[in-house]
Structure formats: C-alpha cells, structure tokens
N, C-alpha and C positions, 0 to 999 in steps of 0.2 A: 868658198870659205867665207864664214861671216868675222868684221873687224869686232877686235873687242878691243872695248874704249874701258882708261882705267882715270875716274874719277881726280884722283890725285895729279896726273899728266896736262898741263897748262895746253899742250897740241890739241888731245884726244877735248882739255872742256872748249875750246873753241870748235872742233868738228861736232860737237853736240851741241853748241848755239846753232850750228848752223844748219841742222835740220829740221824740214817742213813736215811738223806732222801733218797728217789726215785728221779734217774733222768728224769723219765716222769711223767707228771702234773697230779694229782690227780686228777680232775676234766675233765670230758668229752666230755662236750660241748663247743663251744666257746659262747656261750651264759651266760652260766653259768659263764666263764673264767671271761669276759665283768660286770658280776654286780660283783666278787669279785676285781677287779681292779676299780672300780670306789666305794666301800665301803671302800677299804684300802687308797684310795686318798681323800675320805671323813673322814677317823680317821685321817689322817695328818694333813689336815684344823683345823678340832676340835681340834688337839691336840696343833696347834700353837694357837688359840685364847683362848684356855679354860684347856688344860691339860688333856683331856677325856683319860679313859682306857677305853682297848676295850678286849674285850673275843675272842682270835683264835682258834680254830680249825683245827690241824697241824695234819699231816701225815705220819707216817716215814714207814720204811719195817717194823715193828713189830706192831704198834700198833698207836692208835689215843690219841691226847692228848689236853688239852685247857691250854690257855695261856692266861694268864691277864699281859697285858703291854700296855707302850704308842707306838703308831705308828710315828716316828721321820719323817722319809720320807718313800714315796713306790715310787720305780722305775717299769720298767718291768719284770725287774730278780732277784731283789732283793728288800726287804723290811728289812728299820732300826724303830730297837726296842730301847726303853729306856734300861736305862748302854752300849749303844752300842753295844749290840747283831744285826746281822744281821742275817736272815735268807730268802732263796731261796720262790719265790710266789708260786711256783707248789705244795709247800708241803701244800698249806695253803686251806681248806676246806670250813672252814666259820668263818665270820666274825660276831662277835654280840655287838651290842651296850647298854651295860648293863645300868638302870637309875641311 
C-alpha cells in the first residue's frame, strides 16, 4: 500500500524534504508525459477558481508515495504546491482528482 502524505502535516512535509527524486522522468512515454502536464495545468485553474486538492502520485529512488495538496502553478520543470513546496514534474506519476 502506497503512504499518502497530507501537505498540511508538519511529519508527512519533512518525509517529503526527504526524498530523492530521480533525475529521469518517471514516466515513459511522451504521450503519457502530455496528459500529466495538461492535468497538473488543469489542478492550477481549479485551484485559482475553487481551491481544489488534488492526489499526486510521486516517485523518488526508494519508493512511491501520494500527496494531497493544492497545485499553485505547474511549469515544465517544476510544479508549486500549497505552503510553497515545490517539487520536480518527472517525479510525478499521477495525477487524481479526488470528489
């Protein structure tokens, strides 16, 4: 079972300092790459009009982990999380929109 880390938890943001991502993108395809950069640009809209959290799907060398935070902006290399966490897009797996 994967841990899910909730942004707002002082424990859960120190277990998220402290993983290593990978320098190569976790995902294989560029097809694949394409819907998670237009889902992470769809949590940014929702999150300027409505505040939506969204479930991540992160990848480090050890191990896979979910994340519930808001998506502030998604660039190409980088994605801002609420408290101002930012974190690298290659680590980022999947993207879920929780109701």
């Amino acid at each position: 079972m994967i841990t899910t880390l909730n942004i707002h938890s002082r424990y859960d943001m120190e277990t998220l300092a402290r993983m290593v991502f990978k320098t190569q993108d976790v995902l294989n395809t560029e097809k694949e790459r394409i819907r998670r950069s237009a889902s992470l640009l769809k949590a940014a809209v929702l999150d300027s009009l409505a505040k939506v959290e969204v479930v991540l799907t992160l990848e480090d060398k050890e191990s896979q982990k979910r994340l519930r935070s808001r998506i502030i902006a998604a660039g190409n290399d980088r994605v801002m999380l609420d408290k101002g966490v930012s974190i690298p897009v290659q680590c980022i797996v999947n993207v879920e929109f929780p109701n």
